[in-house]
C-alpha positions, 0 to 999 in steps of 0.5 A: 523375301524382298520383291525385286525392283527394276529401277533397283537393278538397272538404276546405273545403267540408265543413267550411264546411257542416257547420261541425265540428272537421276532426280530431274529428267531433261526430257520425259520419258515412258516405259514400253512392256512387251509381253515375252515370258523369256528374254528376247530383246532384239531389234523390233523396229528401227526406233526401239534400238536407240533405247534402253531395253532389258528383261524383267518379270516375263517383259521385255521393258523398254525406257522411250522417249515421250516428247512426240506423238510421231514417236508413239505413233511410229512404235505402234506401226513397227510393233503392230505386225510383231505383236500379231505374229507372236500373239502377244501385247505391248503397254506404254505407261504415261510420262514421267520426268522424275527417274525415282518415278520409273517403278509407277510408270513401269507398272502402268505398262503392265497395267495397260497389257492386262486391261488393253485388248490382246495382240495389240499395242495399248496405252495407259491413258486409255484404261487409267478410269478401269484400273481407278475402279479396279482400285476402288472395288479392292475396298471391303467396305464398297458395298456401304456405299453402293446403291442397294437398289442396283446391288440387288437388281445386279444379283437378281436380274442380270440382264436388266442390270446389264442394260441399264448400265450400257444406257447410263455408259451411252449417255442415254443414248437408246441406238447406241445401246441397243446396237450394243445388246444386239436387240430390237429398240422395242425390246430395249424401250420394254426394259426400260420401263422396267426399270422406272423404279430406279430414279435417278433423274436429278444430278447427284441421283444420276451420278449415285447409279452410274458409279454403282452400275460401274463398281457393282459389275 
């Protein structure tokens, strides 16, 4: 059966209200998800009711304008006291200026409800380097590639792994990662030299483990 398209279904009404060219857009444009199992599109906010909004696929979707940050800001004030009260989340993708284009971006605000933090208003650009991974991890062929030196240090020793990959994501920075272990420096120095065995002092050696630490957990 055909999987149902959004843009598909409301392609003439988007157009009748906000009355634009269907290829090129005159101002960019994002598309807003709230997460809301059934349809319950009402005035969250004063600027919510001068967009489109319908029901789609457990979503209230909404079609924004892009072309201010004050605009942004503002729906994220409005939605904040809602999203708590209803324990539900909100994602913005980013713009886009192409109309054919609205089935990506509405896919990158759902993207942004599911990686983005619960109860909260999160935007796409901040979890687009976690779904490029997620997309990366769905190759079947991944473990070629990786380091086995991490694959192995991953399955056998998972709280070693774990801390060298926190103090490759804090740029080596050893406060920093042991405030996020929530262990003693000298604990953190200790396993450290433990994992000497993997080097990864030259450039390209270093960027090799990152990605493998990133890919493997």
């Amino acid at each position: 059966m055909q999987t149902k398209r959004p843009w598909n279904i409301f392609n003439q009404s988007i157009k009748n209200r906000l009355q634009f060219d269907p290829h090129q857009l005159k101002r960019p444009l994002s598309v807003l998800c709230i997460k809301a199992p059934t349809t319950n599109i009402q005035p969250l906010g004063t600027i919510l009711t001068r967009f489109i909004s319908f029901h789609y696929d457990d979503y209230n979707v909404y079609m924004v304008e892009n072309s201010s940050p004050v605009i942004t800001k503002t729906i994220m004030q409005e939605l904040a006291p809602y999203l708590i009260r209803n324990k539900t989340s909100a994602g913005l993708s980013n713009s886009f200026t192409h109309l054919h284009q609205f089935n990506q971006f509405y896919q990158q605000a759902v993207k942004a409800i599911r990686l983005g933090e619960a109860n909260s208003f999160n935007q796409y650009h901040d979890y687009i380097a976690l779904d490029l991974l997620d997309h990366i991890r769905q190759d079947q062929s991944l473990n070629n590639y990786l380091s086995p030196q991490i694959q192995k240090l991953a399955k056998e020793n998972s709280e070693l792994f774990k801390t060298l990959k926190l103090f490759l994501l804090n740029h080596e920075n050893k406060k920093q990662t042991a405030l996020d272990l929530q262990i003693h420096r000298s604990t953190l120095d200790y396993r450290l030299n433990k994992l000497e065995q993997i080097n990864y002092n030259a450039p390209s050696e270093y960027l090799y483990v990152f990605l493998s630490c990133l890919l493997v957990g």
